[in-house]
C-alpha positions as CSV (number, residue, x, y, z in Angstrom):
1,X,122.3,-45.6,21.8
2,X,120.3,-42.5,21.4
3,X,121.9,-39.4,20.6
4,X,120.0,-35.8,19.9
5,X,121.0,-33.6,17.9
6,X,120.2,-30.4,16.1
7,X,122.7,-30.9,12.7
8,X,125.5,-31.9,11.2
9,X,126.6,-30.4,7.9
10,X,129.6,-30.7,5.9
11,X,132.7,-31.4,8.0
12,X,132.0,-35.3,8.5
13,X,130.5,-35.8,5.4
14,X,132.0,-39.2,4.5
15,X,132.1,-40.4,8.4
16,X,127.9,-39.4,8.9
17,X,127.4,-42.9,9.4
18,X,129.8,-43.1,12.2
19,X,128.7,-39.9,14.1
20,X,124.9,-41.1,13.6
21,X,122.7,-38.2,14.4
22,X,125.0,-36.4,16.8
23,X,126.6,-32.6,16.2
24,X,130.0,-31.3,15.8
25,X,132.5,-29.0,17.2
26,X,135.1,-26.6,15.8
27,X,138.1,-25.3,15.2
28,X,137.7,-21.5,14.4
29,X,137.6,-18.8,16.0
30,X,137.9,-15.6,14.1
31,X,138.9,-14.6,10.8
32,X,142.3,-16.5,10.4
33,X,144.8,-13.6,9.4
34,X,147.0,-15.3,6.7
35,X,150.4,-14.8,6.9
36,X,152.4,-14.5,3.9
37,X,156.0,-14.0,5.4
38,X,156.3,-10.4,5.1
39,X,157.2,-7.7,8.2
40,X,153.0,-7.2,8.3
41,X,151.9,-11.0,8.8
42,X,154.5,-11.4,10.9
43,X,153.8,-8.9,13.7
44,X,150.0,-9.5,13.5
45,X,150.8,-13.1,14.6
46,X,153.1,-12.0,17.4
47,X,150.1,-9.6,18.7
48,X,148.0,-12.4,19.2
49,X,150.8,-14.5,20.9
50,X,151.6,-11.4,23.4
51,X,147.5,-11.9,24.6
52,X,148.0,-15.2,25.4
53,X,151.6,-15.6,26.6
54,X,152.6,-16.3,29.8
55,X,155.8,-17.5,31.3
56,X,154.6,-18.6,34.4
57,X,151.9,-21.0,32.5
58,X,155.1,-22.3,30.6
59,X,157.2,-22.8,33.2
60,X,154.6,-24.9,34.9
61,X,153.8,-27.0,31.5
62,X,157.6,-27.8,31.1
63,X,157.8,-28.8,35.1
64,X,155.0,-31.1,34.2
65,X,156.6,-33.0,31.1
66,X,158.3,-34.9,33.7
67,X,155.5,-35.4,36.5
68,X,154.4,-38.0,38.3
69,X,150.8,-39.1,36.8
70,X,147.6,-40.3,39.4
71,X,145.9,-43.9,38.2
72,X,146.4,-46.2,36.0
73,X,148.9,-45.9,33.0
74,X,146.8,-48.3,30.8
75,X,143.6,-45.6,31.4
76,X,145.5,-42.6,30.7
77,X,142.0,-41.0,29.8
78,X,141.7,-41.4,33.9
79,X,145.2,-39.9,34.6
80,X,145.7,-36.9,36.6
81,X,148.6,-34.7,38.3
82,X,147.8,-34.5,42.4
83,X,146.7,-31.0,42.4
84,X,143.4,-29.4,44.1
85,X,140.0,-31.7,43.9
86,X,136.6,-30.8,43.6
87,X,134.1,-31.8,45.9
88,X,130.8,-33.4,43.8
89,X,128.7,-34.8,46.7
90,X,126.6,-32.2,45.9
91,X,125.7,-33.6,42.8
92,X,125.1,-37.4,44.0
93,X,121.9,-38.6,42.8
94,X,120.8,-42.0,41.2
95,X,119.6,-42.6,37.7
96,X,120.7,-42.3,34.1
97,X,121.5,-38.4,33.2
98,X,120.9,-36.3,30.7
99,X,124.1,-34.7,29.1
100,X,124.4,-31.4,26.7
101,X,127.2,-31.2,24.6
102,X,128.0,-27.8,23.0
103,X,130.7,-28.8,20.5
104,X,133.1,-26.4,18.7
105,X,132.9,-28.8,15.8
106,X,134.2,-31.7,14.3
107,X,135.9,-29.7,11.0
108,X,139.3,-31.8,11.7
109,X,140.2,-35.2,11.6
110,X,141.6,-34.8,15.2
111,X,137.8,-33.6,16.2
112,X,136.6,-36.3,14.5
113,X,138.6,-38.8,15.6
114,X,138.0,-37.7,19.5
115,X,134.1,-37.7,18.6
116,X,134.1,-41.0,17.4
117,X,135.5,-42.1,20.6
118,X,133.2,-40.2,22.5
119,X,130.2,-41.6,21.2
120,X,131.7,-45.3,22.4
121,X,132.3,-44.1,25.7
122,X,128.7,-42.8,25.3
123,X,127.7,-46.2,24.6
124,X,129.0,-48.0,27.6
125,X,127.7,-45.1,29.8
126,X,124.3,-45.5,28.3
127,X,124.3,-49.8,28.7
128,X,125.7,-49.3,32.2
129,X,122.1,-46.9,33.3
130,X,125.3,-43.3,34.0
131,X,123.6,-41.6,31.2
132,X,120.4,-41.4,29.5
133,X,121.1,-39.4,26.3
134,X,123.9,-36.8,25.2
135,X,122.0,-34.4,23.3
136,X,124.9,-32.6,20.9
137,X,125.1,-29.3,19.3
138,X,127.8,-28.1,16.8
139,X,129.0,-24.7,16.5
140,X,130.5,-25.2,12.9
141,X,133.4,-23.1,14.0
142,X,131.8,-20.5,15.2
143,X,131.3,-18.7,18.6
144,X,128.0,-17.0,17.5
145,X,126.6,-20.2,17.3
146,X,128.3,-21.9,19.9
147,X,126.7,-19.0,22.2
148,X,123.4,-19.5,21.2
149,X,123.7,-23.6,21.2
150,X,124.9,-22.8,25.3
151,X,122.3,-20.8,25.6
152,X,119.5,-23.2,24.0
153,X,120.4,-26.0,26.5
154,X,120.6,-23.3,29.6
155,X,116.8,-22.2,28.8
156,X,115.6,-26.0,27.4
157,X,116.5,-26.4,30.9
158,X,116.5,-30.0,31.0
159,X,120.4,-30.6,31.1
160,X,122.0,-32.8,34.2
161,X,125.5,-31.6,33.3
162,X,127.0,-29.3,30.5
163,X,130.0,-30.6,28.5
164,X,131.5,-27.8,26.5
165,X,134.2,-27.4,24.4
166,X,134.7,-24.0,23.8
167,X,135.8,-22.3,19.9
168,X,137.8,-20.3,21.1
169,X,139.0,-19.1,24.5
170,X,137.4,-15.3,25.3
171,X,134.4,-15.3,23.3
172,X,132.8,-18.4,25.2
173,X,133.3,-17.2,28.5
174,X,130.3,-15.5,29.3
175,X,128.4,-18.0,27.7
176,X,129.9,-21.2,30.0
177,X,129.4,-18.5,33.4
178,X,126.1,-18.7,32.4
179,X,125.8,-22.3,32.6
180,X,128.0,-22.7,35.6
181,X,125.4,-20.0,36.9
182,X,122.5,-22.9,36.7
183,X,123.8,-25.0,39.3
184,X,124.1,-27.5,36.7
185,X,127.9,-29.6,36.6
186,X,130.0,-28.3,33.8
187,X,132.6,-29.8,32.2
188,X,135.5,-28.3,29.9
189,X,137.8,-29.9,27.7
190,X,140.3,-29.3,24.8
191,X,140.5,-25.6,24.8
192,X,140.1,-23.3,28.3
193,X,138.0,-20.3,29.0
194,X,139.1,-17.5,31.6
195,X,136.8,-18.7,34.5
196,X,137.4,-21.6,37.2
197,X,133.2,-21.8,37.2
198,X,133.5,-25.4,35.6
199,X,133.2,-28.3,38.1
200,X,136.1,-29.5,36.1
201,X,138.7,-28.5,33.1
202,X,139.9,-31.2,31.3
203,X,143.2,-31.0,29.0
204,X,145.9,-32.8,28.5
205,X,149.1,-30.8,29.3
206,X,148.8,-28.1,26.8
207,X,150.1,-25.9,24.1
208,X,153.3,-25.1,25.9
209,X,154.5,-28.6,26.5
210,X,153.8,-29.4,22.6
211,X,155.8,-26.2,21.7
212,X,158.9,-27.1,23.7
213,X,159.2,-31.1,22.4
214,X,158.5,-29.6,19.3
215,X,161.0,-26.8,19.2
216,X,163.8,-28.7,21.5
217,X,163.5,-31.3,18.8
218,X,164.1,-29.3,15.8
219,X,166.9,-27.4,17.2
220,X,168.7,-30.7,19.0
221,X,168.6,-31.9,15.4
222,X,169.6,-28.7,13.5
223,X,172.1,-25.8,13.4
224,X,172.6,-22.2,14.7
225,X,170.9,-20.1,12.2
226,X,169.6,-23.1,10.1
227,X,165.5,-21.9,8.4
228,X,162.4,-23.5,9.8
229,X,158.8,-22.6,8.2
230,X,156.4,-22.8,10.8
231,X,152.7,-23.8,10.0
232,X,150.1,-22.4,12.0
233,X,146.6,-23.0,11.8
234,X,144.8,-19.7,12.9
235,X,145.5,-17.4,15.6
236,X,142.9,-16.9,18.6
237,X,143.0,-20.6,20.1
238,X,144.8,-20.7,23.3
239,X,146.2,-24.4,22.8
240,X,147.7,-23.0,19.4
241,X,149.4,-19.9,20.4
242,X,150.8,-21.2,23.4
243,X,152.4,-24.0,20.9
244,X,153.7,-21.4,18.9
245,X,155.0,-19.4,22.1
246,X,157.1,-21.9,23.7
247,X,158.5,-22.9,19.9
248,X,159.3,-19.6,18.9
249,X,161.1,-18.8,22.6
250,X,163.4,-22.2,22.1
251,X,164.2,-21.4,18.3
252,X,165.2,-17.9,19.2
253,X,167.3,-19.1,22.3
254,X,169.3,-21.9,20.3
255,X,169.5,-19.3,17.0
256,X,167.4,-20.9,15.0
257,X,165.8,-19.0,12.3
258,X,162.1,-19.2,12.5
259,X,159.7,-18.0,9.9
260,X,155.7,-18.6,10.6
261,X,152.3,-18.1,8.2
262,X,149.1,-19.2,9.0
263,X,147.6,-22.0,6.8
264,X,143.9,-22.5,7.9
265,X,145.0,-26.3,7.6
266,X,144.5,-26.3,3.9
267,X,146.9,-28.6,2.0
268,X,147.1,-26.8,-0.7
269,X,148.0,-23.7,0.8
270,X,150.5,-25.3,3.1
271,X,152.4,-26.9,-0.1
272,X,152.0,-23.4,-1.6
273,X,153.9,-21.8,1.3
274,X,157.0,-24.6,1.6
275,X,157.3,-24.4,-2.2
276,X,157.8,-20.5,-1.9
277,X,160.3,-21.2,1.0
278,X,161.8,-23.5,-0.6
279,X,162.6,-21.3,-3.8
280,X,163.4,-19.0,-1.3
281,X,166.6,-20.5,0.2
282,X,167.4,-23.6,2.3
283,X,164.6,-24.9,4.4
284,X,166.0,-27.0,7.1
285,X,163.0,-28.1,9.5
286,X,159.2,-27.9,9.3
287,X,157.3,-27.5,12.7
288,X,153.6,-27.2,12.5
289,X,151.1,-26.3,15.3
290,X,148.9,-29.3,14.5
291,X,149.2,-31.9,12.4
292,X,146.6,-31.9,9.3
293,X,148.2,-30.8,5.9
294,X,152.3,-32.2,7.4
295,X,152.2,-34.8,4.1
296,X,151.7,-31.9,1.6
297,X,154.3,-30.1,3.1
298,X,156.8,-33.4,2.7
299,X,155.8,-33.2,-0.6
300,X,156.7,-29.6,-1.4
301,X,160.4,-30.9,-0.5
302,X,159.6,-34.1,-3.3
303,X,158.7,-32.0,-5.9
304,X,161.4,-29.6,-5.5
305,X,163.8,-32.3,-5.3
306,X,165.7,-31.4,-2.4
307,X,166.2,-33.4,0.9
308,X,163.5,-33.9,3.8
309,X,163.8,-31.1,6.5
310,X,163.8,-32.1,10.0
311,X,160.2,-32.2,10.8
312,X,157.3,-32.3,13.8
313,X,154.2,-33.3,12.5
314,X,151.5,-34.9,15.0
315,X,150.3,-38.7,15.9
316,X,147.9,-38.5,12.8
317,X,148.1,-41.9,10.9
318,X,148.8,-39.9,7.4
319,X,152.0,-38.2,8.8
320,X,152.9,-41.3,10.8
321,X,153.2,-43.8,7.6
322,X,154.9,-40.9,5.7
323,X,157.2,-40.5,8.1
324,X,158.4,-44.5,7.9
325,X,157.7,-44.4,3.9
326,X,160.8,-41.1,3.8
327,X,163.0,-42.3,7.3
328,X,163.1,-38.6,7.4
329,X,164.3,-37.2,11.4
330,X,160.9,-36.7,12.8
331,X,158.6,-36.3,16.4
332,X,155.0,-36.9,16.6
333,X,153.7,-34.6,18.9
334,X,150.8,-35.4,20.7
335,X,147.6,-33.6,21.7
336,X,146.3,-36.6,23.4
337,X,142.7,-37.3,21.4
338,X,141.5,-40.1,24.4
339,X,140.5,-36.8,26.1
340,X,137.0,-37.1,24.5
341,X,136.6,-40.1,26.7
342,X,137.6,-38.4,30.0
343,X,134.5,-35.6,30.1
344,X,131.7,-38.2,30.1
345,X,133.6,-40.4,32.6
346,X,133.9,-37.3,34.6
347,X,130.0,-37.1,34.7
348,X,130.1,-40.8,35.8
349,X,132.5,-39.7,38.7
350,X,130.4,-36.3,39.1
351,X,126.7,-38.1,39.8
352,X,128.7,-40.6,42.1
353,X,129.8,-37.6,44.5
354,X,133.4,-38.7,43.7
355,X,135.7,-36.3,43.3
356,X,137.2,-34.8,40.4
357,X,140.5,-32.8,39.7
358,X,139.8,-29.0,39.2
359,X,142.3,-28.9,36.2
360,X,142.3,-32.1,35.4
361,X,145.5,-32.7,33.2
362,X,146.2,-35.9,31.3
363,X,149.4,-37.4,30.1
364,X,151.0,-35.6,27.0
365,X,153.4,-37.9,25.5
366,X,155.1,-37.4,22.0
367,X,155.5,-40.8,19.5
368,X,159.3,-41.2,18.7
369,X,161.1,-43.0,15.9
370,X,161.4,-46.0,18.3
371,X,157.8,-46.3,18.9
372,X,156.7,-45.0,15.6
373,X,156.2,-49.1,14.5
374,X,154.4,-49.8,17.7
375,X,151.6,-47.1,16.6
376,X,151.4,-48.1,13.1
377,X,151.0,-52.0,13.7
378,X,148.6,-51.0,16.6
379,X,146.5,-48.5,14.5
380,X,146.6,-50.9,11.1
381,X,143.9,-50.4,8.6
382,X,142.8,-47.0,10.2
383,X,142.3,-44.5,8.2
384,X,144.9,-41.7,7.4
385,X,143.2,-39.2,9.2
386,X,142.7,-40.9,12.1
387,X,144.7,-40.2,15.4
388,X,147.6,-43.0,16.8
389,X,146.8,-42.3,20.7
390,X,143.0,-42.0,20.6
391,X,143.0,-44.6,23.6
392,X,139.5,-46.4,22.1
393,X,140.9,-49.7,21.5
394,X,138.8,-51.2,24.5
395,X,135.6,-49.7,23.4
396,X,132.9,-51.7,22.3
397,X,133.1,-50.7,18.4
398,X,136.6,-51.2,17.6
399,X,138.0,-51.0,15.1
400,X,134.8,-50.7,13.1
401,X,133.8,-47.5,14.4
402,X,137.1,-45.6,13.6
403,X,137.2,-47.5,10.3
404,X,133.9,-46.8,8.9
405,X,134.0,-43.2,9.0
């Protein structure tokens, strides 16, 4: 397998022999605006939820909790809800393809998880004559560079499709316009832009759907006017402030009292914050945007000897063993990571003249206390940072390759 790449610098340190020479992707957007609690930090986070809210969008994400999925539930990386296809035949042609990558970065263990899967996919794809090379650039969380790496590959001008997936929503519009503008396929994934350009936009349901298992949860499991502390990562990602959206609209329709502060994901910071709340007053239930920090925040509770809140975490393996270590009430909400396999199959699909779902949305399916075994005696000897549902297990290096990170 040959992967190009133009670097890789800090994020995957201790999995660089797993990524090999590709790049990474991000998480970051802008300046993350901490918020500390007070009536200031509070209102900047609900500007940046207004510029993203919409109730129609999260009327349509709760409908499709409970829809019928297209294909195979054993691939649910090839899933789909029925909706409007894209016509490829355009694009038919024979031989192995070149595919760009412009990454956002791989500065999480969910990123790195997905990009670990991505590379086996890439693998098969390669053996199998679909693809020739992925050539990968990494934005290191930002959109700066995540502009110029589009740009590169648009004037290099030796890409057969574009796989992007964007830092943040607004900024990288332009930028993938531009490469839709090449007559190039281009493929989206994780986070959206605001164009329909791409030949396809792959997600799984989205932010909305995690906020309301999240927040219907908490407040099935809590009382009228009982505290949460929310943890949110950063504001400016579309996938996290619709989370936040839909949780904060349940909590304030079942009375629950919800207080959020941004925690850039940092462990100690998010410890720092439930420790404050804590000493604060009763803390009832912990929700949190994404996963990656949730066992520092069980441990605020441990130090301060008081009893576990009712918590939402994600399907990361850290949270997951904590969760059966404490038997504390708990959901794993899922932001299904086998979506790093989907964009490179879509290619396959793409340069076959198949068609492809427009919006092509994958199952989103949340790990309960009754599965919670099931995951942990699947994912075994992973490490903690790795994701429950990445869907790899029939990929040529398992389990090595999510291991040896």
């Amino acid at each position: 397998m040959r992967i190009t790449h133009r670097a890789v610098k800090g994020a995957l340190a201790s999995a660089a022999t797993v990524v090999l020479l590709a790049g990474c992707s991000t998480d970051s957007i802008e300046e993350p605006v901490e918020s500390s609690g007070d009536d200031a930090s509070q209102e900047a986070g609900s500007e940046e939820q207004s510029e993203f809210f919409s109730q129609e969008d999260l009327d349509t994400q709760d409908e499709q909790r409970s829809a019928t999925f297209e294909g195979d539930e054993a691939e649910p990386w090839l899933q789909y809800i029925d909706g409007e296809m894209t016509d490829t035949s355009e694009y038919a042609s024979d031989g192995a393809k070149k595919v760009c990558f412009a990454n956002a970065s791989i500065s999480n263990p969910w990123r790195q998880t997905g990009f670990i899967t991505m590379q086996q996919q890439l693998e098969v794809l390669q053996d199998d004559g679909v693809i020739s090379e992925m050539e990968v650039r990494d934005a290191q969380d930002t959109d700066e560079t995540q502009i110029a790496d589009i740009d590169y590959f648009i004037n290099e001008g030796n890409c057969d499709a574009f796989v992007i997936s964007p830092n943040s929503t607004a900024a990288m519009t332009p930028a993938v316009e531009r490469a839709c503008e090449t007559g190039k396929p281009v493929i989206v994934f994780d986070r959206g832009v605001e164009t329909d350009c791409a030949t396809t936009f792959i997600h799984p349901i989205g932010g909305y759907a995690w906020g309301l298992d999240t927040a219907e949860f908490l407040s099935e499991n809590l009382e009228e006017g009982d505290r949460v502390i929310a943890l949110r990562i950063l504001p400016g990602v579309d996938v996290l402030e619709t989370r936040w959206a839909a949780a904060e609209q349940v909590f304030e329709e079942n009375g629950i009292e919800a207080e959020d502060f941004f925690t850039e994901a940092d462990p100690t910071r998010i410890k720092q914050i439930v420790t404050d709340a804590i000493n604060q007053g009763d803390v009832a239930g912990i929700w949190m945007d994404a996963g990656d920090g949730a066992v520092a925040a069980i441990e605020a509770f441990e130090d301060a000897g008081v009893d576990y809140p009712v918590m939402t975490g994600e399907d990361e393996m850290s949270f997951l063993r904590k969760w059966e270590e404490t038997g504390m009430t708990a959901l794993a909400p899922v932001y299904s990571n086998f979506q790093w396999r989907t964009p490179l199959l879509a290619v396959e699909k793409i340069f076959a003249g198949e068609e492809v779902p427009s919006e092509w949305v994958l199952p989103q399916t949340p790990i309960t206390e009754d599965e919670r075994q099931e995951f942990l005696e699947a994912n075994e000897g992973m490490p903690d940072g790795h994701y429950a549902k990445f869907g790899g297990e029939d990929l040529p290096g398992f389990p090595d390759a999510w291991m040896d990170r």
